[in-house]
C-alpha positions in Angstrom: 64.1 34.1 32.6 67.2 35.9 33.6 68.6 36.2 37.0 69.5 39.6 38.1 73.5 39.8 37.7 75.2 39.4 40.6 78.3 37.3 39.7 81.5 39.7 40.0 82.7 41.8 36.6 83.1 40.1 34.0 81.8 36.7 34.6 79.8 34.8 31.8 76.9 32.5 32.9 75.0 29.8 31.2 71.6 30.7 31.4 68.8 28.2 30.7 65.3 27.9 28.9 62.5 27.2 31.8 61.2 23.6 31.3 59.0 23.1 27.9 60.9 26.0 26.0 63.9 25.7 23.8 66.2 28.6 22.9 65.5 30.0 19.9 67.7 30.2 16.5 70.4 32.9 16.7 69.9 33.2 20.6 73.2 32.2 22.6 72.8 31.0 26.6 75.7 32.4 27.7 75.8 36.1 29.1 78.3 38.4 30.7 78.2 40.3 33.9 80.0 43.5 33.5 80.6 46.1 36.5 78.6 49.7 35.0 78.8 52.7 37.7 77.8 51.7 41.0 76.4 48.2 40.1 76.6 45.3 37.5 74.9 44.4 34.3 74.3 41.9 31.5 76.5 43.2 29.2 75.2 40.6 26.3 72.2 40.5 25.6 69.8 37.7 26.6 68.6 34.5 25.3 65.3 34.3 23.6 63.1 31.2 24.9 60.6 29.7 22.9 57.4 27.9 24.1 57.2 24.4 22.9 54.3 23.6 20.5 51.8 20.7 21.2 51.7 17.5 19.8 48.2 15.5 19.8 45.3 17.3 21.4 44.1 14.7 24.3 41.1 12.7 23.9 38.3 13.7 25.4 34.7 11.4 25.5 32.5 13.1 22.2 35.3 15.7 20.9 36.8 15.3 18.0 40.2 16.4 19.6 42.3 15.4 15.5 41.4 19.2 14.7 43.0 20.8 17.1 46.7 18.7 16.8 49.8 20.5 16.9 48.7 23.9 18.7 51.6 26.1 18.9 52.8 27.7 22.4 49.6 29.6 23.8 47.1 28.9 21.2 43.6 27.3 21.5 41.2 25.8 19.5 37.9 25.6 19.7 36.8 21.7 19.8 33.8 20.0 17.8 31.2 17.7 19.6 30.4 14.4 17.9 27.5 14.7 20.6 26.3 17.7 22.4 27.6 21.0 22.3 31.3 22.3 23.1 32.5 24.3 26.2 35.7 25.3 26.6 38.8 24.8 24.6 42.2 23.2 24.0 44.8 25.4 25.3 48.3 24.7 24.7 51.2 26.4 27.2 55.2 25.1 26.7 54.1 21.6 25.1 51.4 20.6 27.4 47.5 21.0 26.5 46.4 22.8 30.1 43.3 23.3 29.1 40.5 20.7 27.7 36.7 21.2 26.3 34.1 19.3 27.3 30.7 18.6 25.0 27.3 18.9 27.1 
């Protein structure tokens, strides 16, 4: 998330979430380079990023994807078949299910 500091001493940046995470409550963007010995240093501390959760699970022929809505930031669930068996799961990363079952 944070680039190394290499702006000259005592220079706040803006830092920013990666797309799909949002900062998260008490966490500010902005840091400060400060010079420490022979090199320099965030000063502040960093942000805190937060994965975004998932909304509706996609469909998928024969899953009943309803159970596994609203997965939070790297969670899965495992799916169930209206036909056939399940394999795999739904696997939400930053807001986007990357990962779906199928039923065979």
């Amino acid at each position: 998330f944070a680039p190394p500091c290499n702006a000259a001493d005592n220079v706040t940046c803006t830092l920013q979430c990666t797309p799909g995470s949002v900062l998260a409550n008490g966490s500010t963007p902005e840091v400060t380079c400060r010079a420490q010995a022979d090199a320099l240093a965030w000063a502040t501390a960093l942000p805190t990023c937060l994965g975004l959760p998932c909304t509706t699970a996609p469909l998928v022929p024969n899953v009943n994807a309803t159970l596994c809505d609203g997965l939070g930031h790297e969670e899965t669930c495992d799916p169930t078949c209206v036909l056939g068996r399940p394999r795999g799961v739904f696997r939400c990363v930053r807001g986007v299910y990357v990962e779906d079952p199928v039923c065979v």
